[in-house]
N, C-alpha and C positions, 0 to 999 in steps of 0.2 A: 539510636541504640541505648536502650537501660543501661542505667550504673553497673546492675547485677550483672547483665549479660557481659558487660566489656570484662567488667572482672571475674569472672568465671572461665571467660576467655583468654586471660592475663595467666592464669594461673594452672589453665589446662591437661597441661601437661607433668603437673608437678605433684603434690601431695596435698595441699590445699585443698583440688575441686574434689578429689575424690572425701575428702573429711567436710566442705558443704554438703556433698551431696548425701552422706549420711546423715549430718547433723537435720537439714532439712528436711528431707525427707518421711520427718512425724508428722508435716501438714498435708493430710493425705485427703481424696476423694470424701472417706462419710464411714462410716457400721456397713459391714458386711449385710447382704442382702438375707442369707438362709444360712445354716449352720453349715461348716465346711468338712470336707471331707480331708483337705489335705492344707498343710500350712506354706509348703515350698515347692518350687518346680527346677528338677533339674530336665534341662535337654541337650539333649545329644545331637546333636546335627552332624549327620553324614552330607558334606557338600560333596553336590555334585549329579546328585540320584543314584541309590543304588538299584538293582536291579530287580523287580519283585519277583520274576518267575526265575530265578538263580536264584532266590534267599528263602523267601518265606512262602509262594505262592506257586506249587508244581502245578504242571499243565501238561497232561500227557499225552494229548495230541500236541504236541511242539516233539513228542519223540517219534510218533506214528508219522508225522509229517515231516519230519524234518528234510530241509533242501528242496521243497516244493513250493513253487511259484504260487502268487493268491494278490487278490487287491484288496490294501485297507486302505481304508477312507482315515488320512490324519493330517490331523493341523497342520505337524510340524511340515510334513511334507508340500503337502499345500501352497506353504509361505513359501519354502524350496523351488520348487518345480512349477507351482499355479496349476497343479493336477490334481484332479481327486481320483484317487482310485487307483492309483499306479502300483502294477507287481512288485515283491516285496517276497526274498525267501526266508522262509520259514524257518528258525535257527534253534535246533532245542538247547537246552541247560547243560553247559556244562561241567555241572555239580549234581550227583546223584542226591535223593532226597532219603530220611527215612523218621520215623515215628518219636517223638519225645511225649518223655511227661505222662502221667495219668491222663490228661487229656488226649493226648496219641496226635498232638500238632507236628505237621510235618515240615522239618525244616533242611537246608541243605548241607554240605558240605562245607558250606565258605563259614556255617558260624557254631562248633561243634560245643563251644562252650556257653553260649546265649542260649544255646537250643537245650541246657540242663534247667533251663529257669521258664519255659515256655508255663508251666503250672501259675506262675506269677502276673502272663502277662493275656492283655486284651490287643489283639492280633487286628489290624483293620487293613483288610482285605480293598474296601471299595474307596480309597483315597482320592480323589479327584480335585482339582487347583487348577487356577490363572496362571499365565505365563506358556511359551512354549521353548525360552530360551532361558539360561542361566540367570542372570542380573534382574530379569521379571519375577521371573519364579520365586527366586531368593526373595527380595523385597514384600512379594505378595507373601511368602511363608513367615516373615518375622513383623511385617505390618499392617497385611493386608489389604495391600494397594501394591498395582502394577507399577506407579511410576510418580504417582503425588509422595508428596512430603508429608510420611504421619509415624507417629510414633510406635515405637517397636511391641511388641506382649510383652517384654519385659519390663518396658518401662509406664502401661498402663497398669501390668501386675503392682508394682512399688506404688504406682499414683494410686492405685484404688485400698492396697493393704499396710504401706508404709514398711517398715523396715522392724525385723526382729531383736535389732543389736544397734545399738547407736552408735557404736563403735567402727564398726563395718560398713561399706556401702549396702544394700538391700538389691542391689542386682549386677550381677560380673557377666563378664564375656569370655571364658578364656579362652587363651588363644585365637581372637579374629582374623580373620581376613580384608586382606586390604579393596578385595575384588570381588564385586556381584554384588553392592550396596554398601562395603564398607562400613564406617558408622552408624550410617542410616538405619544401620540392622540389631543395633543396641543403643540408637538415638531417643531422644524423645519429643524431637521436632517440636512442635507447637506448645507439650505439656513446659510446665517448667523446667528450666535443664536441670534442677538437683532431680529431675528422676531418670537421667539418663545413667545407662551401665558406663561401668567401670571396664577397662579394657585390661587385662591380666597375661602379657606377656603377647607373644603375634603367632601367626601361621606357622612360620619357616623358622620358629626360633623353639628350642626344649628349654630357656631358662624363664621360670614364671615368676611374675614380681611385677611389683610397682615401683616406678623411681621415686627417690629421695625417701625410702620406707626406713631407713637407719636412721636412728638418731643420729644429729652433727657433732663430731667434733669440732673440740673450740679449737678459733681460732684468732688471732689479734690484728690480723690483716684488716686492709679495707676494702679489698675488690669484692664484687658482687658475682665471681664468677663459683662461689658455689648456692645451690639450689636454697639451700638453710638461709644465705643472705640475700639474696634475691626475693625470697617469702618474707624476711623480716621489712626490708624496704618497700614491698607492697603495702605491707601493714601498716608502715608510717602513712603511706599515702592515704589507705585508706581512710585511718583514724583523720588526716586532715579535711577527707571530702566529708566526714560524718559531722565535724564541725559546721560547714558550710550549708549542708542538707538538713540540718538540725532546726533550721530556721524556714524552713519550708512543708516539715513534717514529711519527708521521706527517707528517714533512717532506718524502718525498721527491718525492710531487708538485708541492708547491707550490713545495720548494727549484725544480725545472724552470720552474716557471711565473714565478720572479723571474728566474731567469737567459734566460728570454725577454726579457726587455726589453733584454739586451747583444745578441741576434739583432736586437731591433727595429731599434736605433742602427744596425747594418751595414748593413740591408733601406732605414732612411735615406737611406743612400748608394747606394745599390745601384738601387733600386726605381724611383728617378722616371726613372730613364734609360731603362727597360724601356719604361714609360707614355710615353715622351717619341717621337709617330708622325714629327716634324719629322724626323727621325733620318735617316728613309727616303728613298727617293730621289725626283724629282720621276715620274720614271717608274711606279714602284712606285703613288706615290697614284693616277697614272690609272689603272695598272690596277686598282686597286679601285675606282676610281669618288670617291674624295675630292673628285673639280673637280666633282661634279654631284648637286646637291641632293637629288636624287632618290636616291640612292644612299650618298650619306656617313655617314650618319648607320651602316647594317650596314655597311657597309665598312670604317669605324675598329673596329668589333667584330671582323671577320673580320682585318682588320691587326694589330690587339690578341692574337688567338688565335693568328697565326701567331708571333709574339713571345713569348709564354708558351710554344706547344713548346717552340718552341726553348732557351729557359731553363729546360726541362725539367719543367716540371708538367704533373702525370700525367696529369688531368683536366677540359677546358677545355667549358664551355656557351658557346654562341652563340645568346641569345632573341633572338628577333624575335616581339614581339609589344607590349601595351599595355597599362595601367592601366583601360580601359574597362572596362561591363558583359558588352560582347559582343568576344572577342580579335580582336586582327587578322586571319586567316585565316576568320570567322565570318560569313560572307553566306547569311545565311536569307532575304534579301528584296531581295541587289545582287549579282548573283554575277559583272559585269563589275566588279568591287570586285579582284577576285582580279586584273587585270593589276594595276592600282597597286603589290601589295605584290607584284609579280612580279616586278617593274620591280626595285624597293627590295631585292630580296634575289640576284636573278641573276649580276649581272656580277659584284659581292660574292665570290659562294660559286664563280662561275668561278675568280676570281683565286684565291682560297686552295688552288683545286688545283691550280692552274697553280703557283702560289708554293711551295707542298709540294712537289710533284714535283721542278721544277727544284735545289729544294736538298737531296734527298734523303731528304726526310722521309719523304714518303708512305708507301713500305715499312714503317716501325716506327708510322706514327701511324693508328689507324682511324677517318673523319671518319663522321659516322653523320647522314643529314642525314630528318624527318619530324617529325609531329606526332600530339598526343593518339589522333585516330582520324580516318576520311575522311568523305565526302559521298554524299550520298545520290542514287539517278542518275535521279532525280523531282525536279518541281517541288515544293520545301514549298509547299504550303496553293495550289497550283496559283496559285502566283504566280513572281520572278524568279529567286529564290535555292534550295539545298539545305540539306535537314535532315543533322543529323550520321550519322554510320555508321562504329559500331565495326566490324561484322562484317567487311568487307573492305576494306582500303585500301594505299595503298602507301610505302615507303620504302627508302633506298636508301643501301647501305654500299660505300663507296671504302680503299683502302689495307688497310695492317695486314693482307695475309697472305690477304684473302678475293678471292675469282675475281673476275675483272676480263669486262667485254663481257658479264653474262650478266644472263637476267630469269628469277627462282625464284618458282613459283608461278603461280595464278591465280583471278580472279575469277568468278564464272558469265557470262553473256554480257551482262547488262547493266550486270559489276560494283559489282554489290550486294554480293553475298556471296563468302568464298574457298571455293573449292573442291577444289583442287587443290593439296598442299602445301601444308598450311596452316600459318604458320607464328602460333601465338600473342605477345605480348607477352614472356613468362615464357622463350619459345623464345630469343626475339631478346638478352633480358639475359643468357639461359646464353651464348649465341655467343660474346657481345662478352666475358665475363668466359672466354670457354676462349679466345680469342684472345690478351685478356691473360696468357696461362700461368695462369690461376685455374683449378678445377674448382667450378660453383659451388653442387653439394651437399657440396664440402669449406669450403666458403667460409663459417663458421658461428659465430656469439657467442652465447653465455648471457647471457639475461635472463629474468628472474621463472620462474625451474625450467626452462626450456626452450630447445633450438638454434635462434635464427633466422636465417634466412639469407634472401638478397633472392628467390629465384625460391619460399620458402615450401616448399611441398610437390609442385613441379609443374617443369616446364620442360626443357629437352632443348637439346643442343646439335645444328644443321643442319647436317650434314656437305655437302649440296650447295652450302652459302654458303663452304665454303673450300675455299683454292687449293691 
């Protein structure tokens, strides 16, 4: 193991990697490929799959047919049972739909406040992905790989553009989950670890932060049991291996990685005022929903994200989901489950576009708001809830340079499967990385004799997704 890596790993958890990993983070990939459309990416990740023909995508034979037996041919089932083709009743929506927007996009019940901003967004209808179970899916959504070790989009995002703020990390996660890839899903595996995200508070938790973000009080003690003295005795050590590497010609990593800790001290000062939501106006918290239970908790994430643009890091996550077996978004057997966390992310995700627009963000930031895969347009096991479904589901890209008022793509008629324009996984990371000014078969690192790069060997950019 590298020097770098052990002490990266020494200090993991503390204030340290996250101030390497900005400091670092200038030695980036190369010059953007073409001129870009958008400088940062926020996403929204509903874990779990939400459901397209309940949200975004009505099907109205699911209401002419509803409770009528039929055979679909699906994966998931497949792996289940070893059957193709097995009946399957037909379960319509239960959220009525109706018309938004100058474009007259039709959205449902469960998201009445997204659906005032539908003018804004490129709706994609024909979403199709790897995986048929959670932890696949996940991993493929954030890396593009079922089950190898590779680095996340956010962390090739930072490796190819580097960071806007040197002060700040260049890519957060907030709120992650411990489950369906964990780290792996804001890692940077093979690239260097200063471009891996920054982890910003957990799943199950409403307080967002970084430890050891306050400066220390003094104190005359000698124990090392606070974080402040534990960093400075790192430091001794380090400063001694730099002597000894000095003579070999291998300082010049680590020299960076001790002079992270002078970035740290500024990020000290700097940092808690970022975290700090009181800041904001009493206005501002209702519009995110701060006064209402129901709400706060994604709302200080969505408040929190619109704060890191602006202080300019590149790439910002917004989970919404849980530590459970089954994620948030996951009703196999409650599928009136789905307004609650409708509820919990709506007004939220309204405000952030309303918040972006009005201060002129929107234009350079592309918010990218979906999940692992969608929902299946049957009743599982002919009971309340839907089974998963990678083959066709929907999500939906605002800002950053792509057409605004339109829906790309489509489902078959009972959106099951896309059909029409179909746009893969692999399709959707090229967009977003050729939006950033990336090309993303230029976008490429050597590891173990070969170029890897996130769309792998496969992916394309949608020229009908931009403006």
């Amino acid at each position: 193991m590298s020097h770098r890596r052990a002490f990266l790993q020494q200090t993991a958890c503390g204030f340290g990697s996250l101030a390497a990993a900005s400091l670092l983070a200038k030695q980036t990939f190369g010059d953007l490929h073409h001129t870009p459309r958008a400088k940062r990416v926020i996403f929204l990740f509903m874990q779990g799959g939400v459901s397209q023909v309940d949200s975004f995508d009505p099907k109205p034979v699911l209401d002419t047919q509803d409770g009528q037996m039929m055979p679909f041919d699906d994966s998931r089932e497949f792996a289940n049972t070893r059957k193709l083709g097995s009946n399957q009743r037909i379960m319509k929506s239960l959220w009525r739909f109706r018309q938004y927007g100058q474009c007259g996009r039709p959205v449902s019940e469960l998201f009445p406040r997204m659906a005032e901003h539908v003018d804004k967004m490129a709706v994609i209808h024909s979403m199709h992905t790897e995986g048929i179970a959670h932890g696949p899916a996940t991993l493929f959504l954030h890396t593009g790989s079922l089950n190898a070790i590779r680095p996340s989009m956010g962390a090739w995002t930072l490796y190819g553009l580097g960071s806007e703020n040197e002060n700040l990390p260049g890519f957060v996660s907030i709120a992650p989950s411990i489950g369906n890839g964990g780290p792996r899903n804001y890692g940077a595996a093979f690239l260097p670890a200063r471009f891996q995200g920054t982890p910003i508070g957990s799943a199950n938790r409403s307080e967002l932060g970084i430890a050891d973000i306050r400066p220390p009080k003094e104190s005359t003690g000698t124990s090392l049991d606070s974080p402040w003295k534990r960093q400075q005795e790192l430091l001794r050590i380090q400063q001694q291996r730099l002597t000894t590497e000095a003579r070999i010609g291998e300082t010049d990593e680590l020299d960076a990685l001790v002079a992270s800790y002078e970035l740290a001290a500024r990020m000290q000062s700097a940092a808690p005022e970022l975290f700090d939501l009181s800041a904001e106006t009493d206005a501002t918290h209702k519009m995110y929903g701060l006064d209402n239970p129901a709400t706060e908790r994604y709302g200080r994430r969505c408040l929190l994200a619109r704060r890191l643009c602006e202080a300019g890091v590149r790439y910002i996550q917004v989970n919404y989901g849980d530590d459970s077996a089954n994620p948030s978004w996951d009703q196999h057997s409650n599928l009136p489950k789905h307004a609650e966390h409708a509820l919990a992310v709506d007004q939220p995700i309204a405000a952030l576009l309303t918040d972006l627009a009005q201060r002129g963000l929107l234009e350079d930031t592309l918010v990218w708001w979906g999940g692992e895969f969608g929902r299946t347009p049957y009743a599982e096991k002919n009971g309340t809830g839907r089974d998963h479904n990678p083959g066709g589901f929907t999500v939906w890209l605002a800002g950053g340079g792509v057409r605004s008022g339109i829906a790309y793509g489509e489902t078959d008629e009972f959106g099951h499967r896309a059909i029409v324009n179909k746009v893969h996984m692999h399709d959707l990371h090229a967009t977003i990385l050729h939006q950033l000014g990336i090309d993303h078969e230029r976008l490429t690192y050597r590891h173990a004799g070969r170029d890897f790069r996130l769309t792998d060997v496969h992916g394309r950019v949608v020229p009908g997704l931009l403006a």
